[in-house]
C-alpha positions as CSV (number, residue, x, y, z in Angstrom):
1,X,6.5,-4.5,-2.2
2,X,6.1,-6.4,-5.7
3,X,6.4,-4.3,-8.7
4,X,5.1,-7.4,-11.4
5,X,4.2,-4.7,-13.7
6,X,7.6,-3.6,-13.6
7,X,6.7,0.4,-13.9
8,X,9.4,1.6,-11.2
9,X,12.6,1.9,-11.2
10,X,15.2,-0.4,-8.5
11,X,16.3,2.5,-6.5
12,X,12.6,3.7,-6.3
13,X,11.7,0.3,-5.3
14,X,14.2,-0.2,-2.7
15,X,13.4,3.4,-1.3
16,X,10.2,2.6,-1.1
17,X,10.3,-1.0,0.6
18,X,12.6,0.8,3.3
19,X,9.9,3.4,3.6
20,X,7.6,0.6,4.3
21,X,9.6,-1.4,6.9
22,X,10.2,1.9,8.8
23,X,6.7,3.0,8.9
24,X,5.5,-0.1,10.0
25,X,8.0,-1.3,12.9
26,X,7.2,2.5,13.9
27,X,3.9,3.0,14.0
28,X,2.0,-0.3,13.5
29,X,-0.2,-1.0,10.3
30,X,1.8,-3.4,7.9
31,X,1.8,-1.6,4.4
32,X,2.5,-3.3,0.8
33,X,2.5,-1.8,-2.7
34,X,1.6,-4.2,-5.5
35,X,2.0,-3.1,-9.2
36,X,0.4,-5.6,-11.5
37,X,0.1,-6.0,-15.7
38,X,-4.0,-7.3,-15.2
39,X,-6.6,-8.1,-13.0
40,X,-7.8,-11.1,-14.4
41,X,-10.8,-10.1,-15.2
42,X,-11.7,-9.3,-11.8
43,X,-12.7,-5.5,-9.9
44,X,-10.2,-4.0,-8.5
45,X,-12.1,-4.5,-5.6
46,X,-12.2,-7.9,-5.4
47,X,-8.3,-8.3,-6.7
48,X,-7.5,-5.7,-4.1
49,X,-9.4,-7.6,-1.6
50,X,-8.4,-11.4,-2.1
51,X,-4.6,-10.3,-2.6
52,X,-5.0,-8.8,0.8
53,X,-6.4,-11.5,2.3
54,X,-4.0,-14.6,0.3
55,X,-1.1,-12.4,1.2
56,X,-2.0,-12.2,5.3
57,X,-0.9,-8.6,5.4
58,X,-1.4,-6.9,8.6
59,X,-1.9,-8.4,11.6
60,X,-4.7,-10.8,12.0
61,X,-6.2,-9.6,15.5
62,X,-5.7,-5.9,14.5
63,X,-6.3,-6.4,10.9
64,X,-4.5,-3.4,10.3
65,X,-2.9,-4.0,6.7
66,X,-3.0,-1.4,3.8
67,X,-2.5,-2.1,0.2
68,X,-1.6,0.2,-2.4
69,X,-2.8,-1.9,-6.1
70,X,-2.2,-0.3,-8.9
71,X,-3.3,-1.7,-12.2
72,X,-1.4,0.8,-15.0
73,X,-2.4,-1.4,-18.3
74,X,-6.1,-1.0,-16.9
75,X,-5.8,2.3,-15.9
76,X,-6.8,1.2,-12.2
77,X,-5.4,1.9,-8.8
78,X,-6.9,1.1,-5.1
79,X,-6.3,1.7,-1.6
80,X,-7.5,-1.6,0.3
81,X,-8.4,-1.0,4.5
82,X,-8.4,-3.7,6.9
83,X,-11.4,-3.0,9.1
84,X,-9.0,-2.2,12.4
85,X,-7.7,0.9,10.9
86,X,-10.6,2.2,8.8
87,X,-10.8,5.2,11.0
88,X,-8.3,6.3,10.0
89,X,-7.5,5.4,6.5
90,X,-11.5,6.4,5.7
91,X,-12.9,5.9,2.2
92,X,-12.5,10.1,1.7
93,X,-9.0,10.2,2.5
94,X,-7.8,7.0,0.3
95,X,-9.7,8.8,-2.8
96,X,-7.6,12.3,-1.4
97,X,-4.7,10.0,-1.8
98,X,-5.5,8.3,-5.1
99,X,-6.3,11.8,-6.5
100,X,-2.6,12.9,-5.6
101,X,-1.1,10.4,-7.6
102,X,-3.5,10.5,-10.6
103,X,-1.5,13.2,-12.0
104,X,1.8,11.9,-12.1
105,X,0.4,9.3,-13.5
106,X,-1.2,10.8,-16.5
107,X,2.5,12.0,-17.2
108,X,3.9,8.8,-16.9
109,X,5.7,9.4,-13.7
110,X,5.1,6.1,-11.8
111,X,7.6,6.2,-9.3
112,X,6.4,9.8,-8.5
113,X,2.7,8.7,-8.2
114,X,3.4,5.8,-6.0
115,X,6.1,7.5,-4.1
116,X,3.6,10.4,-3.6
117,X,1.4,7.7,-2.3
118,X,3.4,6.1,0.2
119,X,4.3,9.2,1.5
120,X,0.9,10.8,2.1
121,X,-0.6,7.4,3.9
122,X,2.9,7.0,6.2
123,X,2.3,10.3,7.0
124,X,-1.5,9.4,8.1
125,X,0.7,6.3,10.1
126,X,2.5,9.1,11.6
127,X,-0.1,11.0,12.8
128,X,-2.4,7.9,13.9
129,X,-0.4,5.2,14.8
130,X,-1.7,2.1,16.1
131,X,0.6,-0.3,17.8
132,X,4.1,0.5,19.1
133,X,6.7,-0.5,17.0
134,X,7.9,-3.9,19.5
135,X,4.5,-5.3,18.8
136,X,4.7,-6.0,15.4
137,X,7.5,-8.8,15.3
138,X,7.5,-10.0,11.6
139,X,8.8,-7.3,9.5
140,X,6.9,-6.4,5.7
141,X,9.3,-8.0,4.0
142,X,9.8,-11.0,5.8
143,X,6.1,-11.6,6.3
144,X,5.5,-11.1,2.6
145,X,7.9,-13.8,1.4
């Protein structure tokens, strides 16, 4: 969880990073959400992508991370799939998700749009879940350190 663009709000945050953990020592895929003021002048695809990558999220054999990049000064927001869980976060369901939180974000309502987000995709976790929660030893936040 790294809010640089510094659109939610601490309890929202910390909810939200606990939501995280959770999900993830219970049902395998290692999630992040990263808020950021610009892409650089890269696609969101490519940000989304080398972030991913840089950051090592997910497990390397499984390569099952998920990120959650939204870009709110460029208006952009992505859902980035590690290959070992594309079956289940599918390109049709991470645009389902994206189009939940567009409208709290046209209002403004960041930490309802990510929150929103978060929830729908641990609930996908939930429903599909890929490892048992012993065989992920490094938790979210300690891995993302």
């Amino acid at each position: 969880m790294r809010d640089m663009a510094n659109i939610l709000s601490p309890e929202v945050e910390a909810a939200l990073q606990q939501r995280l953990d959770d999900a993830q020592e219970q049902w395998g895929p290692q999630m992040a959400v990263v808020t950021v003021e610009t892409l650089h002048g890269y696609t969101i695809e490519e940000f989304s992508l080398e972030y991913a990558r840089s950051w090592g999220l997910g497990d390397a054999q499984r390569n099952d991370g998920l990120l959650l990049l939204v870009a709110p000064s460029e208006r952009k927001l992505r859902i980035e799939v590690g290959k070992g869980i594309e079956r289940t976060f599918t390109d049709v369901y991470c645009q389902q998700v994206i189009a939940t939180m567009i409208p709290y974000f046209s209002s403004g309502d960041f930490d309802g749009g990510v929150s929103a987000g978060v929830d729908e995709m641990v609930g996908q976790m939930r429903r599909h879940p890929t490892a048992p929660a012993n065989d992920n030893p490094i938790p979210a936040r300690e891995k993302a350190a």
